[in-house]
C-alpha positions in Angstrom: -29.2 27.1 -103.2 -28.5 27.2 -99.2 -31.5 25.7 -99.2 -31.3 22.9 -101.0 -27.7 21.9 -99.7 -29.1 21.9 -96.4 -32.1 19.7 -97.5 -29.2 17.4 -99.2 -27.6 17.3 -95.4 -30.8 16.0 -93.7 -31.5 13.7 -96.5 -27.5 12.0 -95.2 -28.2 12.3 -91.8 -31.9 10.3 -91.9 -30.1 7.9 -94.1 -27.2 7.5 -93.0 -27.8 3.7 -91.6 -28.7 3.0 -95.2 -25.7 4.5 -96.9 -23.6 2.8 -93.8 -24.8 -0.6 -95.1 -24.3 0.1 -98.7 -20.7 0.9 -98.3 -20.3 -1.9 -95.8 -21.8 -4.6 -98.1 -19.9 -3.1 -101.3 -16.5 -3.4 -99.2 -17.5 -6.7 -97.7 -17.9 -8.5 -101.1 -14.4 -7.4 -102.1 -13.3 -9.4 -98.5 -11.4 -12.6 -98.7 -13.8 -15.4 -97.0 -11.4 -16.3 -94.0 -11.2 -12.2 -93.5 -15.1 -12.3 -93.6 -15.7 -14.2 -89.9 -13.0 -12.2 -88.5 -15.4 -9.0 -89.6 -19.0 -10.9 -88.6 -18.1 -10.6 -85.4 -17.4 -6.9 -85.0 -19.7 -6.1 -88.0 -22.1 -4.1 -85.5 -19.7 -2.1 -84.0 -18.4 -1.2 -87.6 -21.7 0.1 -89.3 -22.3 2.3 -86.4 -18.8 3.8 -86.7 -20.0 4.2 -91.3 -23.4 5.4 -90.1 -21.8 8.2 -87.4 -19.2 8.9 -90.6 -21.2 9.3 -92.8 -23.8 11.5 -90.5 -20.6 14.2 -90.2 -21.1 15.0 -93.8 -24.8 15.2 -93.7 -24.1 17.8 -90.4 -21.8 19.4 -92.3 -24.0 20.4 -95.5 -27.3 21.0 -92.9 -25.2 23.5 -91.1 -24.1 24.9 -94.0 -23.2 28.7 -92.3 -20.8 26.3 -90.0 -18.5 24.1 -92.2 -15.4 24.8 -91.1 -16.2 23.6 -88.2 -16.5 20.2 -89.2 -12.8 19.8 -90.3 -12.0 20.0 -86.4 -15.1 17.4 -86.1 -13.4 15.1 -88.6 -10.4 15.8 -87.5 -11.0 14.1 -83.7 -13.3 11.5 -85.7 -9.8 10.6 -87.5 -8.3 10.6 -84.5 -10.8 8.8 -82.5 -11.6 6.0 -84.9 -7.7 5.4 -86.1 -7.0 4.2 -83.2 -10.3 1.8 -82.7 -9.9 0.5 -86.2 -6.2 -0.7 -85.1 -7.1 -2.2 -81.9 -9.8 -4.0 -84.3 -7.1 -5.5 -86.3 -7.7 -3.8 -89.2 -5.0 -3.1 -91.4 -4.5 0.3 -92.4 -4.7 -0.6 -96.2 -8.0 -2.2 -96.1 -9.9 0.6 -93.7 -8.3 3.1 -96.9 -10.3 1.2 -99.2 -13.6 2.3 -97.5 -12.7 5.5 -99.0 -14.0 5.2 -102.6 -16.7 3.9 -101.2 -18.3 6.8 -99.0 -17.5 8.9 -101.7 -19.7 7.5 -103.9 -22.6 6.4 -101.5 -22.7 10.1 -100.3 -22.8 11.3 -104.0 -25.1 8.8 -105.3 -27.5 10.1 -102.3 -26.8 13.8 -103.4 -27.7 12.5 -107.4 -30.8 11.3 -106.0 -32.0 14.7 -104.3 -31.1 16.6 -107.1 -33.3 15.0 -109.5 -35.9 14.4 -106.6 -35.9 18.2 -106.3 -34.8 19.9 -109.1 -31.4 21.5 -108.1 -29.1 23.3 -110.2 -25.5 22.3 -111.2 -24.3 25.1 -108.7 -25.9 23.5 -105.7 -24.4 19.9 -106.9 -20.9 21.8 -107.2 -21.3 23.5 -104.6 -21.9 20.4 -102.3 -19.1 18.6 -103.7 -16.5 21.6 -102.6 -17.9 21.5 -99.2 -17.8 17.3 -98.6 -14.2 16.7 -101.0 -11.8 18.7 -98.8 -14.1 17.1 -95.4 -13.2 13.8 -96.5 -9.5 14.4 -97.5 -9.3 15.9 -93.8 -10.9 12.9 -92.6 -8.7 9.9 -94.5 -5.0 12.2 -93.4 -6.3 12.4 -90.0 -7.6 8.9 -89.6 -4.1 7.7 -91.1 -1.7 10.1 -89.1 -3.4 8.7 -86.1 -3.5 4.9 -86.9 0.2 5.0 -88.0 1.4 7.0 -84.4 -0.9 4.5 -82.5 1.0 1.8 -84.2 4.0 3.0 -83.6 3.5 3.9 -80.2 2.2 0.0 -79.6 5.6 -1.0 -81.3 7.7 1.7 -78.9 5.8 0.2 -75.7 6.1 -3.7 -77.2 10.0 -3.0 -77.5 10.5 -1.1 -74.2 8.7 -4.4 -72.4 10.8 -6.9 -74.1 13.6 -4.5 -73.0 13.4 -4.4 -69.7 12.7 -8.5 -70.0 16.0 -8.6 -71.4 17.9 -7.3 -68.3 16.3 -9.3 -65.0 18.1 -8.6 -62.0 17.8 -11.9 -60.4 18.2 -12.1 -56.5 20.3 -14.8 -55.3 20.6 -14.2 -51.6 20.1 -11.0 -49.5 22.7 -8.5 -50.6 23.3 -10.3 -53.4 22.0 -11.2 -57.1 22.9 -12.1 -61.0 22.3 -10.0 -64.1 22.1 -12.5 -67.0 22.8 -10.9 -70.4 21.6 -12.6 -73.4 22.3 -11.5 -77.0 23.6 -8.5 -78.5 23.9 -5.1 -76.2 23.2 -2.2 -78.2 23.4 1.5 -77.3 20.0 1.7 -76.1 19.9 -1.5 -74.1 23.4 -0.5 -72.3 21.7 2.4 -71.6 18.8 0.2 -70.3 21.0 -2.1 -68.5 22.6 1.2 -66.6 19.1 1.9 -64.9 18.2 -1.1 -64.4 21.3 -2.5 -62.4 21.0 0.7 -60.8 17.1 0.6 -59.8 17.6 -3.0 -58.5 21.0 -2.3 -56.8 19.0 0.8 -55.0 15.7 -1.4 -54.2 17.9 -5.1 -53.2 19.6 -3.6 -51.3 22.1 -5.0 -53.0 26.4 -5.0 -52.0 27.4 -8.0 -55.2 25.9 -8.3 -58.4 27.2 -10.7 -60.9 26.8 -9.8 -64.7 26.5 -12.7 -66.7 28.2 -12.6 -70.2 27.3 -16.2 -71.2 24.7 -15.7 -73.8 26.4 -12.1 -75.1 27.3 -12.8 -78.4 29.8 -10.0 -78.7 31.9 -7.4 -77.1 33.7 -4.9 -78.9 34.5 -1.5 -77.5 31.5 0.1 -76.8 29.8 -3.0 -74.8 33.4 -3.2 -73.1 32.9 0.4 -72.1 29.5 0.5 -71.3 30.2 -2.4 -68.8 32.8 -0.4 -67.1 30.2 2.7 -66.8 28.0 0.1 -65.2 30.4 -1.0 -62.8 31.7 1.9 -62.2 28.3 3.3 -61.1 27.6 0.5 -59.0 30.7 1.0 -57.3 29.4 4.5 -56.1 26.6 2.9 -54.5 29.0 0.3 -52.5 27.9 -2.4 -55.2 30.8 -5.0 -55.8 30.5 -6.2 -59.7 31.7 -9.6 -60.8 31.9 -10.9 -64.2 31.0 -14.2 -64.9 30.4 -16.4 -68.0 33.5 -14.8 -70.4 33.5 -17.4 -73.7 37.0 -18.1 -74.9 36.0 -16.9 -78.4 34.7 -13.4 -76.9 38.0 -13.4 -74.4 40.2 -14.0 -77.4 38.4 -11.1 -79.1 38.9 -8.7 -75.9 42.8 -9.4 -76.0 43.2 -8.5 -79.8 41.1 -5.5 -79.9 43.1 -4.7 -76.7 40.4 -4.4 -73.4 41.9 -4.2 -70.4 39.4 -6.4 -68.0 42.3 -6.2 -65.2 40.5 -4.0 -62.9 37.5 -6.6 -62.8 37.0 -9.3 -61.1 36.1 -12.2 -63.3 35.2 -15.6 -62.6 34.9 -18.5 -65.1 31.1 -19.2 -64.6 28.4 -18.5 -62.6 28.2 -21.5 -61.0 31.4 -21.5 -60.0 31.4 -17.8 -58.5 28.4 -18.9 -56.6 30.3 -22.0 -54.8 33.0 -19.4 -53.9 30.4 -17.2 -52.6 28.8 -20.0 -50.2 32.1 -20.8 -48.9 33.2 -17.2 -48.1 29.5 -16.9 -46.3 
């Protein structure tokens, strides 16, 4: 029987360009049209990555004595090729599909050998235990790593829009403007701390003005995290000045009961900066 599975394995591995095509052209046919040229032109690169798949399973049944080892083989394939299928643009639904489809290429090859070569039920059985739990390894693999790639593209997308939502902006030496635009959350105050704090550090900086023009809101927590901000640039001999206050959010302040008296605040930006010049 160890014979035969092994012969089953070899039989994968020197066909395992024409299995790679057969599940390729199977899943292709079930592709919209428009999806179909996006796939032409990375079709190549795609039937080598079926072919070396599919070759795994044919190692794993030639090497019979060795099959656990190929769940740590799959395992880095998984991880390997989740994250090249995402870069490819493929979504994670669609590369599932191909699923179905190496099952039953691999099993219509095993199908063939047996009646080619007489096997017994055991050594059909058999191969199937040894290539079912390989694949299962392969799909949760492949998926654990396409889904963490994703969302550590998402984490890195969000952290660069981040920090291009807090520009320090340098007016003159010694001096520059932190325009705020939009809502201030926990974890862009938090963003906003280091960053008027890096910029302070490398500017040199000894007046930063923190523009509130385009903040939508400020409750509390953005009133206190301002404070921490200005407070820590004070330590570093920064002087803070507020600029940009909208009469809806001012109103707002005095209800909810914000004392902005240790401040200083200026109407605008502009008009902060023509003070500035003059004092210069």
């Amino acid at each position: 029987m160890i014979k035969h599975i092994k012969n089953i394995g070899q039989a994968i591995i020197e066909k395992k360009y024409e299995i790679a095509k057969e599940v390729h052209e199977k899943r292709f046919s079930e592709i919209p049209v428009e999806e179909r040229k996006k796939i032409l032109a990375i079709e190549k690169e795609i039937l080598e990555i079926r072919a070396h798949f599919i070759a795994i399973f044919g190692k794993a049944l030639a090497d019979f004595e060795n099959k656990e080892h190929y769940y740590d083989v799959l395992s880095q394939w998984g991880k390997d090729t989740g994250e090249q299928i995402y870069n490819m643009g493929v979504p994670l639904d669609e590369a599932l599909k191909d699923t179905n489809h190496y099952r039953g290429a691999i099993w219509k090859e095993i199908k063939q050998q047996a009646y080619q070569h007489d096997m017994s039920l055991d050594t059909v059985f058999e191969a199937q235990e040894i290539l079912d739990p390989l694949l299962d390894q392969a799909v949760y693999s492949f998926s654990l790593r396409y889904v963490t790639f994703h969302k550590e593209t998402l984490d890195n997308a969000n952290s660069a829009f981040m920090e291009l939502s807090v520009p320090v902006v340098p007016l003159i030496t010694g001096v520059a403007v932190l325009p705020l635009i939009g809502n201030i959350d926990t974890q862009r105050a938090q963003l906003i701390m280091e960053e008027a704090l890096l910029q302070a550090n490398k500017l040199k900086l000894n007046k930063l003005f923190i523009d509130l023009s385009g903040v939508a809101i400020v409750d509390t927590m953005v009133a206190d995290r301002i404070f921490m901000v200005i407070s820590a640039l004070k330590l570093l001999g920064v002087h803070t000045i507020l600029t940009g206050i909208r009469p809806e959010i001012a109103q707002t302040i005095t209800q909810i009961g914000i004392n902005f008296s240790h401040v200083e605040i200026k109407a605008n930006l502009q008009q902060a900066i023509e003070e500035m010049k003059t004092l210069v």
